[in-house]
MARTIRO-54778 format. One line per 5 residues: their letters; for each residue x, y, z of C-alpha. Coordinates in pm, whole numbers. Layout:
A) X,Y,Z | ... .
This chain:
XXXXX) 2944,-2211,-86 | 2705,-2090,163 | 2402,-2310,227 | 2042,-2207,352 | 1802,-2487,462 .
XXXXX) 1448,-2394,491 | 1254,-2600,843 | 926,-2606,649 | 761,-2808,954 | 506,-2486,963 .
XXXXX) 452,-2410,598 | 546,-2118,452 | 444,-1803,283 | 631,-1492,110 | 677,-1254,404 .
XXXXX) 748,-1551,651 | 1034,-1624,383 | 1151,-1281,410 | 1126,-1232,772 | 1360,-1567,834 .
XXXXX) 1621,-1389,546 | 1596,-1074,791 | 1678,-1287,1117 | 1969,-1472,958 | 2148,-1192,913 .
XXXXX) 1968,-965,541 | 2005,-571,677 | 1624,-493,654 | 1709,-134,556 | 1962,-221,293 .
XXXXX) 1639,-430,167 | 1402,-130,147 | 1670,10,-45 | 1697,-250,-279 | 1286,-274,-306 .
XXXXX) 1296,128,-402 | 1468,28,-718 | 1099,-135,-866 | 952,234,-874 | 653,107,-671 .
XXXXX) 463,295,-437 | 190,303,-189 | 361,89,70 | 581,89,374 | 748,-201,575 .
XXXXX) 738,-312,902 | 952,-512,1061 | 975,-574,1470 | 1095,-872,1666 | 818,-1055,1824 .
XXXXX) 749,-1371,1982 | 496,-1717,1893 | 461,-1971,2060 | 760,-1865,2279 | 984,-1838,1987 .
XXXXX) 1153,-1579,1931 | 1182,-1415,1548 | 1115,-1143,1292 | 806,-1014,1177 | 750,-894,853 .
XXXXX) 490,-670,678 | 396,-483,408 | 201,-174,522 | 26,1,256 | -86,355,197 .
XXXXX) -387,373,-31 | -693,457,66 | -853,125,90 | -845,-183,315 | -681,-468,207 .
XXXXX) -654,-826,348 | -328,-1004,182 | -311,-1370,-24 | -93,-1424,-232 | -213,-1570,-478 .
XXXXX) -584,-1522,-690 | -814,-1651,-425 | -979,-1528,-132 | -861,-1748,154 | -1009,-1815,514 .
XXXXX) -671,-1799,534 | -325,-1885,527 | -14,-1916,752 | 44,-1557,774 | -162,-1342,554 .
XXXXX) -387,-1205,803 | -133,-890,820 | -347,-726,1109 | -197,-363,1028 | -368,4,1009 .
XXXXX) -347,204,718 | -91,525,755 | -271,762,443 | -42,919,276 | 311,928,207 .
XXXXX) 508,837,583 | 881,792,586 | 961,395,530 | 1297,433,617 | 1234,585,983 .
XXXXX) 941,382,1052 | 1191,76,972 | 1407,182,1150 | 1192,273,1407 | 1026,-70,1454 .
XXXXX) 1302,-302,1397 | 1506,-350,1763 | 1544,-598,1983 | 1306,-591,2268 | 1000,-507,2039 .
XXXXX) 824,-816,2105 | 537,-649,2313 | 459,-413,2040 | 91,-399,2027 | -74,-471,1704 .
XXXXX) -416,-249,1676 | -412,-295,1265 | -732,-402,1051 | -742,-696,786 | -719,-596,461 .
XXXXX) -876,-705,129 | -695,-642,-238 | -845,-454,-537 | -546,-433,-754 | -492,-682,-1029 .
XXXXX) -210,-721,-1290 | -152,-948,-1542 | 191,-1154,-1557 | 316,-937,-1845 | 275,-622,-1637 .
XXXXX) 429,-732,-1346 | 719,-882,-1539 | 773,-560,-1756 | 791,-365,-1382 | 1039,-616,-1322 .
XXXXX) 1244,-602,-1611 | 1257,-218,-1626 | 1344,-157,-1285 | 1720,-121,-1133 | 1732,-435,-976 .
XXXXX) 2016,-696,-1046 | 2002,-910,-1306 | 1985,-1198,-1092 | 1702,-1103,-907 | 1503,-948,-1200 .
XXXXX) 1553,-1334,-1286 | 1470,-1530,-977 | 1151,-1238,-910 | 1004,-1349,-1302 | 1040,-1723,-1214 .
XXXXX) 842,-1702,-914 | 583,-1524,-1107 | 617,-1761,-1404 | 545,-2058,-1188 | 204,-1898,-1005 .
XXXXX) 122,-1832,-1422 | 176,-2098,-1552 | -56,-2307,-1288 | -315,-2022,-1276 | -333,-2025,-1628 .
XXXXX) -403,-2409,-1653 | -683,-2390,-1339 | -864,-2137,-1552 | -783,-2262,-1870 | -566,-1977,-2018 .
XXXXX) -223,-1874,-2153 | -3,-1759,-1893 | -3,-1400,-1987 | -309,-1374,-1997 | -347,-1455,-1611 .
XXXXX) -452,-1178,-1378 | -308,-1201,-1008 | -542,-1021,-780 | -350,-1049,-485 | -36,-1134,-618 .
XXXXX) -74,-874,-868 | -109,-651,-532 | 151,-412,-407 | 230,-610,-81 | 279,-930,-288 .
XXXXX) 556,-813,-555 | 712,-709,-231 | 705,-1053,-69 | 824,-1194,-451 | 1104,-983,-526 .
XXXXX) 1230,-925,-161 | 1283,-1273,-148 | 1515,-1296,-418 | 1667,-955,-283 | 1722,-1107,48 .
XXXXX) 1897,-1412,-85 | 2114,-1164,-294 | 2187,-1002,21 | 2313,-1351,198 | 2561,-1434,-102 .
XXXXX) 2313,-1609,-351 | 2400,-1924,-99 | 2236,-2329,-203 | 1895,-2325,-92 | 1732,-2681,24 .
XXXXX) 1441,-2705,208 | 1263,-2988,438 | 975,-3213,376 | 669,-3006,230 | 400,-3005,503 .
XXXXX) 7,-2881,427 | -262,-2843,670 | -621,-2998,598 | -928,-2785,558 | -1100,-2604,320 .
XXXXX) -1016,-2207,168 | -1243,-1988,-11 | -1239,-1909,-385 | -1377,-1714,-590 | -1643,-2014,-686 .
XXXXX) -1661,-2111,-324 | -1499,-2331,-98 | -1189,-2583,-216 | -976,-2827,23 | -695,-2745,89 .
XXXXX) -394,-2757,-55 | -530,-2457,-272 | -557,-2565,-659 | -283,-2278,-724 | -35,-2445,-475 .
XXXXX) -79,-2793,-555 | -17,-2719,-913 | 278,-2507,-836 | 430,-2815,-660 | 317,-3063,-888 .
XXXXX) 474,-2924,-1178 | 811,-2909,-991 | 767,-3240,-910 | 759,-3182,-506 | 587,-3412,-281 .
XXXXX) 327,-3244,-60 | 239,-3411,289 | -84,-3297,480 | -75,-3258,897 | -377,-3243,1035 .
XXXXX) -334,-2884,1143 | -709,-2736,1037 | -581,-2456,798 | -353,-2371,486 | -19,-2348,595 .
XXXXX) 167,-2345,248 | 72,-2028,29 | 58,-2006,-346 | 364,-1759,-288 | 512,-1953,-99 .
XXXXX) 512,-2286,-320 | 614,-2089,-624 | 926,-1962,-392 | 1025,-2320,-316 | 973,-2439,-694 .
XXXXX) 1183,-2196,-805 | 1425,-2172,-563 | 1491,-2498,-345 | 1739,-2695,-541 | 1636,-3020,-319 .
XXXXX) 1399,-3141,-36 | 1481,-3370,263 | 1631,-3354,612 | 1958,-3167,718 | 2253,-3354,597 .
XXXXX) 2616,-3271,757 | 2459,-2937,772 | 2684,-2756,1075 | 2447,-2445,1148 | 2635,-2111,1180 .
XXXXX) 2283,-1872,1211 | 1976,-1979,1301 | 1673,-1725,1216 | 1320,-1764,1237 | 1041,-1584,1018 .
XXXXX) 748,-1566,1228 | 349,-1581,1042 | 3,-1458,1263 | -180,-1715,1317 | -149,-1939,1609 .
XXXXX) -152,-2337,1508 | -304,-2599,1706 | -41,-2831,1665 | 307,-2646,1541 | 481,-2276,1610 .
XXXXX) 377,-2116,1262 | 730,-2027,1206 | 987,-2085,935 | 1314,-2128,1042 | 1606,-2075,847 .
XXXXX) 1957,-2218,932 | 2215,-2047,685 | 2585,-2244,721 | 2804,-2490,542 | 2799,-2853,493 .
XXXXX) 3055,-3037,709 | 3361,-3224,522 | 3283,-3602,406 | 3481,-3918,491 | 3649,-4015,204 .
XXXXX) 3569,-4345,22 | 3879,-4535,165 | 3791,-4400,546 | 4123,-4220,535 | 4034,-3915,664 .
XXXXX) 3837,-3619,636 | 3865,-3249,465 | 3688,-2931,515 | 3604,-2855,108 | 3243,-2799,34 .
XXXXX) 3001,-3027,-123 | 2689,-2980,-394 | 2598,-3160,-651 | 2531,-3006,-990 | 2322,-3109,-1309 .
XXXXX) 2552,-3127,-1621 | 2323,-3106,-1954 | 2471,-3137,-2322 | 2372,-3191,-2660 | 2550,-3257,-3013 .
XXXXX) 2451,-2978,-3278 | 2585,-3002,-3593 | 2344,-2765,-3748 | 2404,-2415,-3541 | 2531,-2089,-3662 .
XXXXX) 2872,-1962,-3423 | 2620,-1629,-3397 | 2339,-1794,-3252 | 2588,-2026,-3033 | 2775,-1739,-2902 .
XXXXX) 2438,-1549,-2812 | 2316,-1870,-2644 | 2644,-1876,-2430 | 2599,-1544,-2333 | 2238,-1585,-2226 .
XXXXX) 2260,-1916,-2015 | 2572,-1708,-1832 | 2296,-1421,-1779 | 2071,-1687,-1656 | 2280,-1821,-1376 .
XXXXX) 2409,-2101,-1531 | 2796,-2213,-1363 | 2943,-2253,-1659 | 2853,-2323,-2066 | 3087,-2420,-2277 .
XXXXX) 3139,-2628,-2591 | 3359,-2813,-2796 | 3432,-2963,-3153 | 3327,-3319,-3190 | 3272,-3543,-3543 .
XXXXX) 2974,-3656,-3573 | 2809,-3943,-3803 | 2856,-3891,-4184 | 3205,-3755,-4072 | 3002,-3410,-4044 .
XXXXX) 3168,-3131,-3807 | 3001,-3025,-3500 | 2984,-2904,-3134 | 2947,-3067,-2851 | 2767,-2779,-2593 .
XXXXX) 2722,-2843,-2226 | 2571,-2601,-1971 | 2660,-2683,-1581 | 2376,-2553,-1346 | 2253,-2625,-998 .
XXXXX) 2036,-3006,-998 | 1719,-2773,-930 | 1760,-2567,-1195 | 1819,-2825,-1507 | 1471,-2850,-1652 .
XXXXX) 1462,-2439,-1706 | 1805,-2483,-1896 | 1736,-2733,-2083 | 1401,-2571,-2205 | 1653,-2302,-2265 .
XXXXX) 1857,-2555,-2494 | 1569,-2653,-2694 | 1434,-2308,-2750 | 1745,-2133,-2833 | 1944,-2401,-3036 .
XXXXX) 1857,-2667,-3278 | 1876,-2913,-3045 | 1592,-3215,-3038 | 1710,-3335,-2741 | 1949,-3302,-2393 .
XXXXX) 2121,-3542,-2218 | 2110,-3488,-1838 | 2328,-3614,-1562 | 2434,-3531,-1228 | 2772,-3504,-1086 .
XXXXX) 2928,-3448,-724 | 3150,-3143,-662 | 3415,-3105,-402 | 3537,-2712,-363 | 3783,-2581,-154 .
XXXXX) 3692,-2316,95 | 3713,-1954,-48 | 3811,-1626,60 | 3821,-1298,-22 | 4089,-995,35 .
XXXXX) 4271,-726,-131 | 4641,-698,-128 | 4887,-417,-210 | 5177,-422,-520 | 5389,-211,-593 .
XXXXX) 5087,-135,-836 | 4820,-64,-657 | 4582,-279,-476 | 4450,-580,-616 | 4128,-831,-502 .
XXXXX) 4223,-1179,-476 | 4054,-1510,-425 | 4195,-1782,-186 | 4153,-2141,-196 | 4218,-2363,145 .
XXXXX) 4180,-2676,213 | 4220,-2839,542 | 4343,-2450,646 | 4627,-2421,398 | 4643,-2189,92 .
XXXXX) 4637,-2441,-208 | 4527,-2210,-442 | 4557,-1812,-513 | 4360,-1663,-834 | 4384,-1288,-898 .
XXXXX) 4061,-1127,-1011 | 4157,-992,-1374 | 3955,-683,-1398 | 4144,-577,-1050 | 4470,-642,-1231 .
XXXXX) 4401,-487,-1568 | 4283,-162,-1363 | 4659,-161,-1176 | 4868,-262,-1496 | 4673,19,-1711 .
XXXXX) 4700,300,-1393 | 5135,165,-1371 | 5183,127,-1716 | 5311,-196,-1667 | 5195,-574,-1829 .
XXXXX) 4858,-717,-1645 | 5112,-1073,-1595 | 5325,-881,-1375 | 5020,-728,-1161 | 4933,-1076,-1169 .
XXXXX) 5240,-1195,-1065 | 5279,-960,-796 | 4959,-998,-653 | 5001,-1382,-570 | 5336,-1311,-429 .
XXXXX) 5195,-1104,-129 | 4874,-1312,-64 | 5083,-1608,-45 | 5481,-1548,-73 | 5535,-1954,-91 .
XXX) 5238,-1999,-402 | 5422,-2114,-706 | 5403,-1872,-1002 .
């Protein structure tokens, strides 16, 4: 499994996010793409390769087309501002092509490109429920319709406490903005785009200072972002660079996201990308860098050796019901899958009194165990989950397609230390051939292993 670690050293904030995706290798026009699928307008991208502090990386903004200046935050405040949400850009009225200026502005080389553009300031505002029903009803995967809501949730939820209301209730002002859903949902897009890999992220680093709300000046960290954090149970660690470097966006993105925080561990880089912001720090490039690779094989316990499988390490959750309904278990199953969990399953168990029941257990990613176990709690009769974590070792994977006598056929390879150990068929490929060759699926099946490894056992 792929793994992206986020260099936080800088901060980071929704379009800096994106721009690091772009750099490591997310096909910014196969993004815009993806972005048409939310049916939301007034907007066009921009993304060139520029230069700060004599780094090299993408740039990434949102340019929109109404007819009124705005100056993007993400999140409900006005701030004095943030690591990259100046977005000095001009206002193109009307309707331009995205695709060609895209296109257009996103080469290599196009670090000189002048940036005449005014500030802008929001006047939108939606409420989480509207944003989350644009979500829901657009074409976008299920996946990211999931990860784009989360994000959302989290700014809600710690919105809603600040001013002392239910999250649906909230109104983002900024976030609620055009350019914002953009930085939201791209970011989950862009990840799509890379393979869904682990994210992990370094240390969380804040500047000092103060930004402006709408009551007036606050220090900084912003009350949205240290909430955000809090609640995730992320440690925060000022700098004493003199301005917000973490957005509201950007801490939701990490909350929801980031399965775990600390520095790179056997991490062996295989692209390096860097998402640049606007303002120029005193004391640090205001850059994110993102280094998307694998994490290098372990020594084994007795020092014997080494191999090249992949690591993670997983959260394991369970509970005993004895009380459930096979409908309401079967619909659970089916929604924790939808979810993202890596696998749900459950088995009979006898409980005290001799009484029959099951024993369910959902297997997610570590940072992802409190939202399924809320999930437990809500949607069974559970009163309570046990948590654990457990170490994984996974061979390396590939992908091909191989021709039978019955057509071609997907398969999955397992390797470890460079040998074939393992050879699975993907069904649905195999029922398609069997069904087309009038033949069974198991000898599809069988023929399929046979010419992606002619020595695999049957």
């Amino acid at each position: 499994m792929k793994t992206l670690y986020l260099d936080i050293f800088s901060g980071i904030s929704g379009d800096m996010f994106i721009a690091a995706l772009i750099d490591v290798g997310v096909d910014a026009a196969v993004l815009e793409t993806e972005l048409k699928k939310l049916s939301l307008g007034g907007y066009h991208l921009h993304v060139g390769r520029k230069q700060k502090s004599g780094i090299e990386g993408v740039k990434f903004d949102v340019h929109l087309t109404d007819a009124h200046d705005h100056e993007h935050s993400d999140d409900g405040h006005h701030h004095e501002h943030g690591p990259s949400h100046e977005h000095p850009h001009s206002h193109v009225h009307g309707q331009p092509d995205a695709r060609s200026i895209l296109t257009a502005n996103f080469r290599p080389g196009n670090a000189s490109q002048p940036e005449s553009h005014q500030p802008h300031t929001h006047e939108h505002s939606r409420d989480f429920t509207a944003i989350r029903q644009l979500i829901d009803g657009s074409g976008l995967s299920p996946w990211v319709k999931e990860k784009s809501i989360g994000v959302f949730r989290r700014i809600a939820v710690a919105e809603g406490k600040i001013h002392g209301m239910p999250p649906e209730q909230v109104h983002f002002h900024e976030v609620g903005a055009v350019d914002s859903i953009v930085d939201i949902v791209g970011a989950a897009i862009g990840l799509e785009l890379l393979g869904k890999p682990r994210v992990l992220a370094g240390p969380v680093i804040e500047g000092t200072g103060f930004v402006m709300c709408a009551h007036g000046r606050f220090p900084i960290p912003a009350p949205a972002t240290l909430a955000i954090l809090g609640a995730r149970g992320i440690p925060i660690t000022q700098c004493d660079e003199p301005q917000e470097l973490i957005t509201p966006t950007g801490a939701a993105l990490l909350a929801e996201l980031v399965e775990s925080f600390g520095p790179m561990q056997n991490l062996v880089a295989e692209r390096i990308g860097f998402g640049l912001g606007t303002r120029d720090n005193r004391s640090r490039p205001n850059v994110v860098r993102a280094v998307l690779g694998s994490i290098a094989a372990h020594s084994t316990a007795a020092g014997a050796g080494t191999h090249d499988w992949e690591t993670d390490t997983v959260a394991v959750l369970e509970t005993n019901l004895d009380d459930i309904s096979a409908e309401i278990l079967g619909h659970f199953v089916e929604n924790a899958m939808n979810a993202g969990a890596l696998d749900v399953f459950y088995t009979a168990i006898q409980m005290k009194k001799n009484r029959p029941a099951v024993l369910l257990r959902v297997i997610c990613m570590e940072g992802q165990a409190d939202r399924f176990s809320e999930l437990i709690l809500r949607e069974t009769s559970a009163f309570g989950v046990r948590r654990q974590t457990s170490e994984r070792r996974k061979l390396q994977r590939e992908f091909q397609t191989v021709d039978t006598p019955y057509g071609r056929v997907d398969v999955k390879l397992g390797k470890l230390d460079g040998e074939i150990i393992q050879v699975s068929p993907e069904f649905e490929s195999c029922r398609r051939a069997a069904e087309q060759g009038g033949v069974p699926v198991k000898h599809v099946f069988e023929a399929a292993i046979r010419e992606a490894h002619p020595r695999a056992p049957l």
